[in-house]
mmCIF file of the N, C-alpha and C atoms, coordinates in Angstrom:
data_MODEL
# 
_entry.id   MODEL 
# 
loop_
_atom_site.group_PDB 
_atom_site.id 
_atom_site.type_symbol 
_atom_site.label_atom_id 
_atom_site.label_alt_id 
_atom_site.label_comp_id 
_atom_site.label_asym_id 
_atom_site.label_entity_id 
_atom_site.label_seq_id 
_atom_site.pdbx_PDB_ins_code 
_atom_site.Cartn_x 
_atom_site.Cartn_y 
_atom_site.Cartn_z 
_atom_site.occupancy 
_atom_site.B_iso_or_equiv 
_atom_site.pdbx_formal_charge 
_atom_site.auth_seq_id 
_atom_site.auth_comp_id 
_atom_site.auth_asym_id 
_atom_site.auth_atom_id 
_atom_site.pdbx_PDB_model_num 
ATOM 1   N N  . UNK A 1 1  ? -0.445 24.310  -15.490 1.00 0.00 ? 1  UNK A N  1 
ATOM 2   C CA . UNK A 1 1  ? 0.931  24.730  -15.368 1.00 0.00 ? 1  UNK A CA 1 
ATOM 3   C C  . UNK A 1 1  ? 1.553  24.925  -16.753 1.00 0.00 ? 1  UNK A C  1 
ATOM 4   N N  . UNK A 1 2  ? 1.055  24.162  -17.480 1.00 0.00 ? 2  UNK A N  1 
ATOM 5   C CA . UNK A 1 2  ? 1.881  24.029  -18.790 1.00 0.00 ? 2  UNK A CA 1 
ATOM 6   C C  . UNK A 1 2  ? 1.458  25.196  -19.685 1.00 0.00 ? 2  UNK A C  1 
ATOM 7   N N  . UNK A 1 3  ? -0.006 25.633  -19.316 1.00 0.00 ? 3  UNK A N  1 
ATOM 8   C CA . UNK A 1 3  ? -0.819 26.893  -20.544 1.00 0.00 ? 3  UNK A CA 1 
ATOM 9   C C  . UNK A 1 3  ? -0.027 28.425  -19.668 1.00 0.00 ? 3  UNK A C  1 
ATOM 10  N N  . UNK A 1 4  ? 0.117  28.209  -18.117 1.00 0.00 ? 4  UNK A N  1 
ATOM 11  C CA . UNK A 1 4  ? 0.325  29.200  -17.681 1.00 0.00 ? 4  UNK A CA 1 
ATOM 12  C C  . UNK A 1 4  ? 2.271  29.512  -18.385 1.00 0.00 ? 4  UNK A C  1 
ATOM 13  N N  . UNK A 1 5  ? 3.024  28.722  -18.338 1.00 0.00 ? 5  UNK A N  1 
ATOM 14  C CA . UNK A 1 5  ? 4.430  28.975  -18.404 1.00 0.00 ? 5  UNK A CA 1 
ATOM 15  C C  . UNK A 1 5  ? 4.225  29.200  -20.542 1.00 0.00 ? 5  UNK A C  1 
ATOM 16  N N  . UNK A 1 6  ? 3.064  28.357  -20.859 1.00 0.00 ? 6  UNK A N  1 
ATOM 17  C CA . UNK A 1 6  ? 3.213  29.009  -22.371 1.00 0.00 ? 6  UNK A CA 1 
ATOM 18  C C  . UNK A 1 6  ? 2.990  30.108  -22.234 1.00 0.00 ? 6  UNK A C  1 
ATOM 19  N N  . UNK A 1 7  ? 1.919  31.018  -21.888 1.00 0.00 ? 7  UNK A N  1 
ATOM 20  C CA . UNK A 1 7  ? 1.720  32.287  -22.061 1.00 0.00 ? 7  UNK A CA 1 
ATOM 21  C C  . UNK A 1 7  ? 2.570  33.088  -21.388 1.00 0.00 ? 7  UNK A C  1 
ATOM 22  N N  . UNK A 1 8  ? 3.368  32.827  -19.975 1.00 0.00 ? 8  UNK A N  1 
ATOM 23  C CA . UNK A 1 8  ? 4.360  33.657  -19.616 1.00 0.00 ? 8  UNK A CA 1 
ATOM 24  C C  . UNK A 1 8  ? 5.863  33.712  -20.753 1.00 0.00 ? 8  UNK A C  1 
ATOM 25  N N  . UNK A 1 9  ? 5.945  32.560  -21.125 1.00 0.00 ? 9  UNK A N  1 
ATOM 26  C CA . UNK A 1 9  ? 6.517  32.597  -22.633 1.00 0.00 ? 9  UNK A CA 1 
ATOM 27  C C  . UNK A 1 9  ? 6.505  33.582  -23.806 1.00 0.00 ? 9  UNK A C  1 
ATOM 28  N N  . UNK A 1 10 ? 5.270  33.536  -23.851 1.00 0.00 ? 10 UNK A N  1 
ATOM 29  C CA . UNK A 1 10 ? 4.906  34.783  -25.260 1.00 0.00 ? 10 UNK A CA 1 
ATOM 30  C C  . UNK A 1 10 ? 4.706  36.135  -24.913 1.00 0.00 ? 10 UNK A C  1 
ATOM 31  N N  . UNK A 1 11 ? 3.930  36.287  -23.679 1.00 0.00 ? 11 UNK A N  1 
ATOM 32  C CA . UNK A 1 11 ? 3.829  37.787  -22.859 1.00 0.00 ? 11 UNK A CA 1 
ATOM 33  C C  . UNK A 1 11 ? 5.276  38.341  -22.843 1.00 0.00 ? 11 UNK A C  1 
ATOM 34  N N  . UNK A 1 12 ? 5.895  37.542  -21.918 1.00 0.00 ? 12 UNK A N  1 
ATOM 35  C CA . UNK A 1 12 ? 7.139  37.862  -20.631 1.00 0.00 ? 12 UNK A CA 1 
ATOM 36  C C  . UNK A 1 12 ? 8.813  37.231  -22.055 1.00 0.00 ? 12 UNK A C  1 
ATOM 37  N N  . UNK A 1 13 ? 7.938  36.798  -22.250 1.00 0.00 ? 13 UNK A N  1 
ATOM 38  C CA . UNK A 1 13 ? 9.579  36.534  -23.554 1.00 0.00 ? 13 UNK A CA 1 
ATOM 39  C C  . UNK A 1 13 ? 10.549 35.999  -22.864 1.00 0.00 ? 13 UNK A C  1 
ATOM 40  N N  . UNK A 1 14 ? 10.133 35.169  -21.523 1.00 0.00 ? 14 UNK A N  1 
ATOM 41  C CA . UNK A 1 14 ? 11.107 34.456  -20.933 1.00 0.00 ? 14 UNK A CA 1 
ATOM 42  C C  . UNK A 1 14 ? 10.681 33.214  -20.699 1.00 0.00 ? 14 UNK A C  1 
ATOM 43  N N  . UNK A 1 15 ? 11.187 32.003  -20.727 1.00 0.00 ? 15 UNK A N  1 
ATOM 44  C CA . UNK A 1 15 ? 11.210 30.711  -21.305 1.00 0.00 ? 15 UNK A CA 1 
ATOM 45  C C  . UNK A 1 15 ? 12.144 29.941  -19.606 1.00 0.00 ? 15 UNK A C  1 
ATOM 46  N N  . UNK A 1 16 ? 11.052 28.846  -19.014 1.00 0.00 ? 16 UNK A N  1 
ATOM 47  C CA . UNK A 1 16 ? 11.878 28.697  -17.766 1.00 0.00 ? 16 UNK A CA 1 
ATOM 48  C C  . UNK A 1 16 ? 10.994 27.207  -17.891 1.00 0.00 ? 16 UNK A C  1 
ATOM 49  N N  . UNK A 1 17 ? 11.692 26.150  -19.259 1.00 0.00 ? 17 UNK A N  1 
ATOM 50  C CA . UNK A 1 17 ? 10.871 25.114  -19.328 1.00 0.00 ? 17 UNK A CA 1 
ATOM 51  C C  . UNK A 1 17 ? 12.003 23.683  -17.851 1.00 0.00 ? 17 UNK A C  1 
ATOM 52  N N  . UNK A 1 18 ? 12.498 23.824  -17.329 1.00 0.00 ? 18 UNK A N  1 
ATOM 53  C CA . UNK A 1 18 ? 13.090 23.028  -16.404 1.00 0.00 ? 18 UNK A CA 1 
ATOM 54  C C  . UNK A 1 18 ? 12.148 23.467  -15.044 1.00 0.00 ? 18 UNK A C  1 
ATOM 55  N N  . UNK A 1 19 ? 12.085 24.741  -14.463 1.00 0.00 ? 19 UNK A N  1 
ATOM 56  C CA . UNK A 1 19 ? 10.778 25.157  -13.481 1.00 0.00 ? 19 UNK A CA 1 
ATOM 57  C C  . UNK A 1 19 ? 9.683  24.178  -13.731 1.00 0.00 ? 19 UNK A C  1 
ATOM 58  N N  . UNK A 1 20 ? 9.127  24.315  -14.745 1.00 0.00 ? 20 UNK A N  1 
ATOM 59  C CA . UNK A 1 20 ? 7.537  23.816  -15.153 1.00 0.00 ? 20 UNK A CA 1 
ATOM 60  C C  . UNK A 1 20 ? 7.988  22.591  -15.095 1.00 0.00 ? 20 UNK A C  1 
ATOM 61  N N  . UNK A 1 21 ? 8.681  21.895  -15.794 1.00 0.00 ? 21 UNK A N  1 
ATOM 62  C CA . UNK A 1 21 ? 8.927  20.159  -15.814 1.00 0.00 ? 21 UNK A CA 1 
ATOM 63  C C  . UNK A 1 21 ? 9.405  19.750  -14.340 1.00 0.00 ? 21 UNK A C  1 
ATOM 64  N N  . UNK A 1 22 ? 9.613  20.273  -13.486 1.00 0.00 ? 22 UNK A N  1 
ATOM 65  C CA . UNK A 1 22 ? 10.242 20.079  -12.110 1.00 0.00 ? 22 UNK A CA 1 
ATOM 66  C C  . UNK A 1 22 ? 8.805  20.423  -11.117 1.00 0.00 ? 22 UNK A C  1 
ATOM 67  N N  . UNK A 1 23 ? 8.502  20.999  -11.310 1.00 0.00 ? 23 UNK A N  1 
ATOM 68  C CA . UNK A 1 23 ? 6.920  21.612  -10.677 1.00 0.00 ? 23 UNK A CA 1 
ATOM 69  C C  . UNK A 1 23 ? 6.150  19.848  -11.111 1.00 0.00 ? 23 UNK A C  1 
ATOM 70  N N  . UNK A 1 24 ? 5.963  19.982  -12.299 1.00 0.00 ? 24 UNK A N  1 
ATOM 71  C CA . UNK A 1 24 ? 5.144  18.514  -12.674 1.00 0.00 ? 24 UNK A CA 1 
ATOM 72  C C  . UNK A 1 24 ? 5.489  17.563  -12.040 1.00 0.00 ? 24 UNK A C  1 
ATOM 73  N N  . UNK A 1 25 ? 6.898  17.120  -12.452 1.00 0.00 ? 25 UNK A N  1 
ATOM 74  C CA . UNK A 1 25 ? 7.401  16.002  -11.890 1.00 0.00 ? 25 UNK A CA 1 
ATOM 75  C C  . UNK A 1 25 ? 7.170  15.707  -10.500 1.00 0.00 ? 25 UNK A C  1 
ATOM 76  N N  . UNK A 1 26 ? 7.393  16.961  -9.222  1.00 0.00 ? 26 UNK A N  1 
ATOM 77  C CA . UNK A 1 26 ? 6.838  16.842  -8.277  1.00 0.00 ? 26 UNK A CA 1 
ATOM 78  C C  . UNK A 1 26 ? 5.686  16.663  -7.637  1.00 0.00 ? 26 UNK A C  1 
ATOM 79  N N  . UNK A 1 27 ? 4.518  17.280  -8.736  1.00 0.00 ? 27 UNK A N  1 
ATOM 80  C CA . UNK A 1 27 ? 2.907  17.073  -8.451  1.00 0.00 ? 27 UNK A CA 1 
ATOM 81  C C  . UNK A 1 27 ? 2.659  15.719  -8.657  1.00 0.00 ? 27 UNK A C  1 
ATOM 82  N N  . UNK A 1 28 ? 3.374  15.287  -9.723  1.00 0.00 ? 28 UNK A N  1 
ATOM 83  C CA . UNK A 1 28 ? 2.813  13.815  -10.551 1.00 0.00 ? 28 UNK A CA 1 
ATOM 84  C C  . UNK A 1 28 ? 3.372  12.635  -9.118  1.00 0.00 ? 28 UNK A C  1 
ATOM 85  N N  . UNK A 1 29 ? 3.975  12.960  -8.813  1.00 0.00 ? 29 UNK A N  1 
ATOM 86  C CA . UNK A 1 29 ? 4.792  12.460  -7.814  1.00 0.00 ? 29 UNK A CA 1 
ATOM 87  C C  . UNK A 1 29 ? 4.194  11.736  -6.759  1.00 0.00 ? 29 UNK A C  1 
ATOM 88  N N  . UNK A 1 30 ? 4.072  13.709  -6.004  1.00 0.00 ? 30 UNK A N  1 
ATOM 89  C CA . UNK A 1 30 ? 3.056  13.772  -5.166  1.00 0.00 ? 30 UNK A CA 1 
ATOM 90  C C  . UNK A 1 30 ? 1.875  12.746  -5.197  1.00 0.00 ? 30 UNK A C  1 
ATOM 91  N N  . UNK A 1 31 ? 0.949  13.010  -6.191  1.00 0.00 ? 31 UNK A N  1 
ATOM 92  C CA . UNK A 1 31 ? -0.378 12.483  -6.718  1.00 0.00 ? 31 UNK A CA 1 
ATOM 93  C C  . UNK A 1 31 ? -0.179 10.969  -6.262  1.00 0.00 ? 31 UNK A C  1 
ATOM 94  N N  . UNK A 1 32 ? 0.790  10.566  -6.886  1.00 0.00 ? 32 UNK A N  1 
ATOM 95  C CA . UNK A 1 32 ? 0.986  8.929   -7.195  1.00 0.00 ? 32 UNK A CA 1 
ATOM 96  C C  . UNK A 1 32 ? 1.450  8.223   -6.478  1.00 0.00 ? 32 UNK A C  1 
ATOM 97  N N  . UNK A 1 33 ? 2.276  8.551   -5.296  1.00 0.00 ? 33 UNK A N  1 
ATOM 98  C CA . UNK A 1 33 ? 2.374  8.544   -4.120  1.00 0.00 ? 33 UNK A CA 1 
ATOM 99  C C  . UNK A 1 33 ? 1.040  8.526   -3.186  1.00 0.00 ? 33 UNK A C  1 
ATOM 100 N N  . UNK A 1 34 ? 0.094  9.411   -3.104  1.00 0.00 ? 34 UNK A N  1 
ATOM 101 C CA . UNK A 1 34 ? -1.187 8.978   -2.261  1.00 0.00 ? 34 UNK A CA 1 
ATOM 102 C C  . UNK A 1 34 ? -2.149 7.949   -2.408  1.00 0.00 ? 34 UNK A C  1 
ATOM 103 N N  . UNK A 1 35 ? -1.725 7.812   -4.034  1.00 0.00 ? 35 UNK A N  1 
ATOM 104 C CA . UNK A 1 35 ? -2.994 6.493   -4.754  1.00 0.00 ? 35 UNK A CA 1 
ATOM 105 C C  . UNK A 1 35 ? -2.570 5.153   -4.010  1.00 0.00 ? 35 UNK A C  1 
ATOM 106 N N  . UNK A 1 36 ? -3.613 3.955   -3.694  1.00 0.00 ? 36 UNK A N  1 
ATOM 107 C CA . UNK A 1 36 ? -3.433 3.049   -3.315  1.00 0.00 ? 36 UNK A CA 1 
ATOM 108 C C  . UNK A 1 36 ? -3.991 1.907   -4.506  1.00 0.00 ? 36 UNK A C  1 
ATOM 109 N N  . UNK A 1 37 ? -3.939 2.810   -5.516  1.00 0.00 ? 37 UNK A N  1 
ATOM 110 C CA . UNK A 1 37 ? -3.804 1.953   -7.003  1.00 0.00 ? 37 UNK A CA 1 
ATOM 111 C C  . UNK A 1 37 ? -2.745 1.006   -6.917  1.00 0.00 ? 37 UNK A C  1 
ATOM 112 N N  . UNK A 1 38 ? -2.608 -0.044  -8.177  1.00 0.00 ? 38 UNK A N  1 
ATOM 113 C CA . UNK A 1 38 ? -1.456 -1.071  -8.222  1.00 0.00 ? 38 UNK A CA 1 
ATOM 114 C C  . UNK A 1 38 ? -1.633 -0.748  -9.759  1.00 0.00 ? 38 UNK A C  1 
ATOM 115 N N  . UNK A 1 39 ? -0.398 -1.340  -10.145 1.00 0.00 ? 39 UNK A N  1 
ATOM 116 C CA . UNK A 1 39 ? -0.122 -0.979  -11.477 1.00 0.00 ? 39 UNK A CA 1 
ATOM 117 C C  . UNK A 1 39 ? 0.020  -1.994  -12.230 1.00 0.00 ? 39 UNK A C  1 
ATOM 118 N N  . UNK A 1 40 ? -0.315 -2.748  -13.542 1.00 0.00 ? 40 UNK A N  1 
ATOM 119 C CA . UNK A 1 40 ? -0.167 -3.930  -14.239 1.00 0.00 ? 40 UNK A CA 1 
ATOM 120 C C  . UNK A 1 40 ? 1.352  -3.890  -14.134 1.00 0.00 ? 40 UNK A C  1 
ATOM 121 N N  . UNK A 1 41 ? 1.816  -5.454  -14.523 1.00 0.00 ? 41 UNK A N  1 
ATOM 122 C CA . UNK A 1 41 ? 3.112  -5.894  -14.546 1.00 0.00 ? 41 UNK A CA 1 
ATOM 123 C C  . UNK A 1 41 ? 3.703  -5.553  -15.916 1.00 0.00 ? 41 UNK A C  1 
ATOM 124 N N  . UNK A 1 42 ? 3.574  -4.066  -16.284 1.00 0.00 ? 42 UNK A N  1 
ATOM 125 C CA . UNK A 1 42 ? 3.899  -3.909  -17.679 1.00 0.00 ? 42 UNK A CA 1 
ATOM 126 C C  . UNK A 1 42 ? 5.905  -2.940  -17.655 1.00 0.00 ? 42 UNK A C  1 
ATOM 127 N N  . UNK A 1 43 ? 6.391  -3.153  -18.135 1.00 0.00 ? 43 UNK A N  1 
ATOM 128 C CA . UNK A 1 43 ? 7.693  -2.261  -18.115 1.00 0.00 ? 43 UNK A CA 1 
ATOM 129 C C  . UNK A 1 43 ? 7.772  -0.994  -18.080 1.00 0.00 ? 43 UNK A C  1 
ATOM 130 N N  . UNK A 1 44 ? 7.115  -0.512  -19.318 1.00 0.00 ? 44 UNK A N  1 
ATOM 131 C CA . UNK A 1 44 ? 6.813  1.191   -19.762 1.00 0.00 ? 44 UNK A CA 1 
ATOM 132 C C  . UNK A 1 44 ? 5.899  1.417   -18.559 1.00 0.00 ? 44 UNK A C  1 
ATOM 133 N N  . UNK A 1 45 ? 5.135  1.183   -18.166 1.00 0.00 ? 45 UNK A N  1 
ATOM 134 C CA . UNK A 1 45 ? 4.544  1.508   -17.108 1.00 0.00 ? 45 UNK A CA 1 
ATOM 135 C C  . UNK A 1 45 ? 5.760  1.702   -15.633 1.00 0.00 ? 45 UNK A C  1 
ATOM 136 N N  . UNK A 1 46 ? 6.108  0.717   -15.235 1.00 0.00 ? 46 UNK A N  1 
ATOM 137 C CA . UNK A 1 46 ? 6.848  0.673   -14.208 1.00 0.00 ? 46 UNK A CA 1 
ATOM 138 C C  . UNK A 1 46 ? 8.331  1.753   -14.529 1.00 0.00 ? 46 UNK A C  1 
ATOM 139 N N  . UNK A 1 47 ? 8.753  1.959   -16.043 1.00 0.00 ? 47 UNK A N  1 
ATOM 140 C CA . UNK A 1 47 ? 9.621  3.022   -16.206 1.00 0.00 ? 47 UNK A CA 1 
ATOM 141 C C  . UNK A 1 47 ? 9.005  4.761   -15.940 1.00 0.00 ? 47 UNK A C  1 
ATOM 142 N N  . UNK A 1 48 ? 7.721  4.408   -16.514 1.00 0.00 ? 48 UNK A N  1 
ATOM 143 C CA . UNK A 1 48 ? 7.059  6.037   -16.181 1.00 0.00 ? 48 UNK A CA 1 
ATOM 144 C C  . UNK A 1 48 ? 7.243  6.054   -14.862 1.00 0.00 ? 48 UNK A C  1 
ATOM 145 N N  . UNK A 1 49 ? 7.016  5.034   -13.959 1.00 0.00 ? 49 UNK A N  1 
ATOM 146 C CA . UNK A 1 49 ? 6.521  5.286   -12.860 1.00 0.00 ? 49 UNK A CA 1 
ATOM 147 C C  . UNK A 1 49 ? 7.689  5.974   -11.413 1.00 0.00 ? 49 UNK A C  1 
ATOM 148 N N  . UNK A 1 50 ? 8.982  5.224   -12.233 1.00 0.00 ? 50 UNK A N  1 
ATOM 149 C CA . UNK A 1 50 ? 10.516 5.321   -12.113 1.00 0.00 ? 50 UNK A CA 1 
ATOM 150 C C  . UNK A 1 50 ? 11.046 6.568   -12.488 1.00 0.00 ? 50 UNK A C  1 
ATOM 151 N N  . UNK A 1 51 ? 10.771 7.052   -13.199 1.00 0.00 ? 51 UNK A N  1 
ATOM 152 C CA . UNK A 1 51 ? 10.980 8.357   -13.756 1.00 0.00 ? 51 UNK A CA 1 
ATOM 153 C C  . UNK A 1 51 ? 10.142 9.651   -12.951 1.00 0.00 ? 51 UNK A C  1 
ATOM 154 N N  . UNK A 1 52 ? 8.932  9.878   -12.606 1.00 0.00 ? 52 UNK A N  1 
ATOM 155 C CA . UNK A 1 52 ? 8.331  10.552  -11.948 1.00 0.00 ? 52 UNK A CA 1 
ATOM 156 C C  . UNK A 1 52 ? 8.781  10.205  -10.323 1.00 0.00 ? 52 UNK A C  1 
ATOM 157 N N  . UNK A 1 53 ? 9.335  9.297   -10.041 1.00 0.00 ? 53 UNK A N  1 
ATOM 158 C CA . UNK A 1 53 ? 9.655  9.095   -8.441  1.00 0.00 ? 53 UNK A CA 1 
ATOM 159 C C  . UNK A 1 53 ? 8.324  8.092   -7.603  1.00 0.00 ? 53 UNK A C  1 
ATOM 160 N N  . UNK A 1 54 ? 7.347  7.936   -8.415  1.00 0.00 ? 54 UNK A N  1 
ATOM 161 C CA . UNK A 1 54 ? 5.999  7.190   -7.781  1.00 0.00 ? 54 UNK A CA 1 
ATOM 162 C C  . UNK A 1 54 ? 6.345  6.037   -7.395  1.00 0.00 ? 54 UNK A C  1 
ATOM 163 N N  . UNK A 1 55 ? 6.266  5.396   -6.222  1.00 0.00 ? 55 UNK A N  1 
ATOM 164 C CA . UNK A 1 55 ? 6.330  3.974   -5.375  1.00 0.00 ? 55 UNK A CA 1 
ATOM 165 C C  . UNK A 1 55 ? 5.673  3.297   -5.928  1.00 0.00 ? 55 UNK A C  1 
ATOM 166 N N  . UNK A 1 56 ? 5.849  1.923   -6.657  1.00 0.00 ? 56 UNK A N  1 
ATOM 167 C CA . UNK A 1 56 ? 5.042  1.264   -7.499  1.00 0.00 ? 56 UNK A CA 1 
ATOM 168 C C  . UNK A 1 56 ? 4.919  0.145   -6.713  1.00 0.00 ? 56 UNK A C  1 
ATOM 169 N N  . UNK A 1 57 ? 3.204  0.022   -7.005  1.00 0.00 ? 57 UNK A N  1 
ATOM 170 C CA . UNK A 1 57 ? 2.338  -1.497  -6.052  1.00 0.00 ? 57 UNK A CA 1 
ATOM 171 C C  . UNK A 1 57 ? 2.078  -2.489  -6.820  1.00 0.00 ? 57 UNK A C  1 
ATOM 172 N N  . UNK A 1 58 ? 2.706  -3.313  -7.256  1.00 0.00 ? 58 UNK A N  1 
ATOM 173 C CA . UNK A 1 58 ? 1.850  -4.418  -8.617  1.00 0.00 ? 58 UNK A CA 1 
ATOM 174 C C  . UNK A 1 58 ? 1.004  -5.024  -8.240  1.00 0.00 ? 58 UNK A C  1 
ATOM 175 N N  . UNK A 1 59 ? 0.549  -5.678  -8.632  1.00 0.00 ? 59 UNK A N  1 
ATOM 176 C CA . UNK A 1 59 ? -0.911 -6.110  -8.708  1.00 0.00 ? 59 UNK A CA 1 
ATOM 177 C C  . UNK A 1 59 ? -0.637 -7.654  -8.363  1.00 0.00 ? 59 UNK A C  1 
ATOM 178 N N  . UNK A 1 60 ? -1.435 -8.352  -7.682  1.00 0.00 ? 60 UNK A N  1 
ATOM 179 C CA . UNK A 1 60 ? -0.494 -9.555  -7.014  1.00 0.00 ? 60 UNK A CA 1 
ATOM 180 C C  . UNK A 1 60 ? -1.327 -10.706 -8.594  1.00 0.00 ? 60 UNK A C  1 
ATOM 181 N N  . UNK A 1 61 ? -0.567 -11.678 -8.623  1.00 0.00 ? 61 UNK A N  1 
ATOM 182 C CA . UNK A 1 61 ? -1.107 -12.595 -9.442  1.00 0.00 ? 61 UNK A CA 1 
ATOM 183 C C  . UNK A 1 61 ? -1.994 -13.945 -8.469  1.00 0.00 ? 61 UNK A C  1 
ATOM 184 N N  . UNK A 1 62 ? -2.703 -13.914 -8.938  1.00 0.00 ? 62 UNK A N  1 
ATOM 185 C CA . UNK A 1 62 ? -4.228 -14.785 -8.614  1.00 0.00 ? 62 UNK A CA 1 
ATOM 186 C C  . UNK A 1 62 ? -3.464 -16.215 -8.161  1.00 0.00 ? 62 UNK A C  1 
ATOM 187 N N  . UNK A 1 63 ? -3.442 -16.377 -9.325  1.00 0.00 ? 63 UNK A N  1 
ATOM 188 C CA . UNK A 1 63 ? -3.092 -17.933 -9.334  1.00 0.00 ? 63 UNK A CA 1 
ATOM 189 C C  . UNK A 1 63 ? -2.161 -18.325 -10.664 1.00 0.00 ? 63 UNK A C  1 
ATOM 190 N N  . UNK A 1 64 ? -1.093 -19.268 -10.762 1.00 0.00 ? 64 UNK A N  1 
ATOM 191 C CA . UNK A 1 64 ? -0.755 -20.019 -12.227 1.00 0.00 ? 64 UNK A CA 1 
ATOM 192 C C  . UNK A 1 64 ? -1.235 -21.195 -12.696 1.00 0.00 ? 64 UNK A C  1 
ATOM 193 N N  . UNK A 1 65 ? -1.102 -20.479 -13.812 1.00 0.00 ? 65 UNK A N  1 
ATOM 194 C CA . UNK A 1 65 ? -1.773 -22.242 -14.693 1.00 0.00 ? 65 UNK A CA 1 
ATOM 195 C C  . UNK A 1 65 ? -0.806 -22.929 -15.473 1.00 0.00 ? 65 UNK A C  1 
ATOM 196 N N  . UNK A 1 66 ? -0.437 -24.126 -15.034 1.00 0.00 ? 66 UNK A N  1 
ATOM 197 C CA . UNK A 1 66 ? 0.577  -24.641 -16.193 1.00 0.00 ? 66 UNK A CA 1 
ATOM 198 C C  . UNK A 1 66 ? 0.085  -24.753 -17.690 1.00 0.00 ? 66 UNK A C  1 
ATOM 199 N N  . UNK A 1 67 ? 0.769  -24.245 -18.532 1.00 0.00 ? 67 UNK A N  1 
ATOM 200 C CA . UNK A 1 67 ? -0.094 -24.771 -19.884 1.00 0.00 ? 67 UNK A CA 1 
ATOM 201 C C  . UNK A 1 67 ? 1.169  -25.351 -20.805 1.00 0.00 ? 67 UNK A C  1 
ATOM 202 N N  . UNK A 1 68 ? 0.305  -25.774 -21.408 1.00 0.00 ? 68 UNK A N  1 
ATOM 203 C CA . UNK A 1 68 ? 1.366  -27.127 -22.555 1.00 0.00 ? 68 UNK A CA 1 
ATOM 204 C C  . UNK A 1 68 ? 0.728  -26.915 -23.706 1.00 0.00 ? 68 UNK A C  1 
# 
């Protein structure tokens, strides 16, 4: 998507970068939405994930260990 809207860019001399980022955003979406992946308990992660619209699964924790 991204090589096709560059070259309609330089051919076509018209520039429609909100289309292409809206097209993505929806595929990435899409995609991440079907995975039955879980995602580490990391922030930047869970913000990407917030940002694209993807339903986020964390990853359950095992067990705790007290430590001293």
């Amino acid at each position: 998507m991204i090589w096709r809207m560059k070259n309609y860019a330089r051919f076509q001399d018209k520039i429609e970068f909100s289309k292409t980022i809206l097209v993505i955003k929806d595929l990435t979406c899409l995609v991440g939405n079907l995975s039955k992946a879980s995602i580490k308990n990391y922030m930047f992660d869970f913000n990407v994930f917030k940002f694209f619209g993807i339903n986020t699964r964390t990853s359950k924790v095992l067990r705790s260990l007290p430590v001293r």
